[in-house]
C-alpha positions in Angstrom: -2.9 4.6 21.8 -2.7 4.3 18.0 -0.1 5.2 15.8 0.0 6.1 11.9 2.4 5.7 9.8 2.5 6.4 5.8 5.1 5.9 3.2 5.0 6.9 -0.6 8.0 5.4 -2.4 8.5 7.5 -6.2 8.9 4.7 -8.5 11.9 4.4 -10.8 14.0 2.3 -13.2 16.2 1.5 -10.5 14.1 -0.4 -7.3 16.0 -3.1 -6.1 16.3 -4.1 -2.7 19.7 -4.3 -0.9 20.2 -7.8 0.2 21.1 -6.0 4.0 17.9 -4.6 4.1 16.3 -8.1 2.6 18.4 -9.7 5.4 16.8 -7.9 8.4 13.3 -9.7 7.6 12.3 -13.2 8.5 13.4 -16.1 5.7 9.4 -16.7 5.5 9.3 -12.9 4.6 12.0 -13.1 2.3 10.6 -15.9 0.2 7.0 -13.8 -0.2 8.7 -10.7 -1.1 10.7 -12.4 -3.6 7.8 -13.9 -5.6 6.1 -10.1 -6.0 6.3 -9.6 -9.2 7.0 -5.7 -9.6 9.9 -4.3 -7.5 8.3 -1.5 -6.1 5.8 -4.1 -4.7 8.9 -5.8 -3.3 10.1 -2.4 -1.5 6.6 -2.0 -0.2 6.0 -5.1 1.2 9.6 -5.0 2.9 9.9 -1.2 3.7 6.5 -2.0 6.0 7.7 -5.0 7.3 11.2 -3.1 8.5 8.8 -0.4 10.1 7.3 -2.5 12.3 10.3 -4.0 13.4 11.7 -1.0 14.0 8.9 0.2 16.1 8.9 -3.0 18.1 12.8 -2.9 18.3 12.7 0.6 19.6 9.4 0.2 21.8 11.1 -2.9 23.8 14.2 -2.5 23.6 14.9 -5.7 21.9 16.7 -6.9 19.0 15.5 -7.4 15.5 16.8 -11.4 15.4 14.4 -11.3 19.0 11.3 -10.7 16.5 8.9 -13.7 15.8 5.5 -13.0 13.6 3.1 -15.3 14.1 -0.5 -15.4 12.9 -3.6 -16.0 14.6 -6.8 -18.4 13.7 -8.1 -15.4 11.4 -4.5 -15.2 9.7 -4.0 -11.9 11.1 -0.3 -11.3 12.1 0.9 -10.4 15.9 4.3 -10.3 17.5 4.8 -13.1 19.4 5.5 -12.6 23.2 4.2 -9.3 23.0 0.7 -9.7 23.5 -0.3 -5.7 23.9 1.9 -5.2 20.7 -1.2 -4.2 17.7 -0.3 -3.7 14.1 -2.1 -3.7 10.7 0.1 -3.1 7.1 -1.7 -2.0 3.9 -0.2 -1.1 1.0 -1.2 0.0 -3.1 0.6 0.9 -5.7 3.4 3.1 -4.6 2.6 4.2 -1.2 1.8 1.7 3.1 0.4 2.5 5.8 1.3 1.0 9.3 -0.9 0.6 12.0 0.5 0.1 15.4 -1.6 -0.2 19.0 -2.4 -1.2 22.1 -5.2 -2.7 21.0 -6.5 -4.4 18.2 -6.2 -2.5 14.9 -6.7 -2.5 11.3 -5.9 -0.3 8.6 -6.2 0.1 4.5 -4.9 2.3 2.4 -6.7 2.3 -1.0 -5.9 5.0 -4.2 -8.9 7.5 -4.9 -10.6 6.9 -7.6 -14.7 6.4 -8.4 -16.4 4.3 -5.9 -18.2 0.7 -5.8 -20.8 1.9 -3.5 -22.0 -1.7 -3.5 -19.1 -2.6 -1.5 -20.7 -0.5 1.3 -23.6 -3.0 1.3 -21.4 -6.3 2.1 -18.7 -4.9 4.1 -20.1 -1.3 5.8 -21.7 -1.0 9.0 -25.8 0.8 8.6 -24.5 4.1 10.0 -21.9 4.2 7.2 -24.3 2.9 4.7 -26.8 5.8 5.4 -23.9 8.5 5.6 -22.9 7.5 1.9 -26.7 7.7 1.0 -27.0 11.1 2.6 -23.8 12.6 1.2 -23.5 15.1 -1.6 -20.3 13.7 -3.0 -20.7 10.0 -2.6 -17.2 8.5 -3.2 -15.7 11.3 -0.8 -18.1 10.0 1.4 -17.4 6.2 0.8 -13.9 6.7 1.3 -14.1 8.6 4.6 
């Protein structure tokens, strides 16, 4: 079973994080949220990261100082121990998505805007290719 879960943050003059909340990540984490340069890329980044803690937290009944992110050969992260424990983060501008499953995931979240239908050439399966081709209104199409 797979999970969605989206956030939009409304940006204002006055994004910081609370050092509690900053806390509850790992000091890795920390240190990469630190060196974002925009705050509400900060909140982002660590907004996600809580969510999937949470979810993990609430799903085994563990404690968030129990939580260890490791990554695998490909860099992607997993929860260590947990080995049927799936996730996926993506995040733009002022809005993440989280993943979770059972099974491998992955997820992006990307704002609307006019497409690079070359993209689909490199990085699209055929199917996909031919049902931007076919459409009417390619960069719906593209993004669906």
């Amino acid at each position: 079973m797979c999970r969605i879960y989206f956030c939009e943050i409304a940006e204002s003059n006055h994004m910081e994080l609370s050092e509690k909340l900053i806390s509850m990540v790992s000091e890795n984490k920390r240190e990469r949220i630190k060196k974002l340069r925009f705050p509400v890329d900060q909140m982002l980044a660590a907004y996600s990261e809580l969510l999937v803690r949470f979810i993990a937290c609430s799903q085994f009944e563990i404690q968030n100082s129990e939580i260890s992110f490791l990554k695998n050969e490909y860099g992607k992260p997993y929860l260590y121990g947990y080995p049927d424990f799936h996730f996926n983060i993506s995040h733009t501008h002022n809005a993440f998505v989280v993943a979770v499953s059972d099974s491998e995931v992955g997820v992006d979240i990307e704002r609307i805007h006019a497409a690079d239908i070359k993209i689909s050439d490199r990085f699209f399966a055929p199917a996909e290719r031919k049902f931007i081709s076919q459409a009417f209104d390619k960069d719906t199409a593209f993004y669906q």
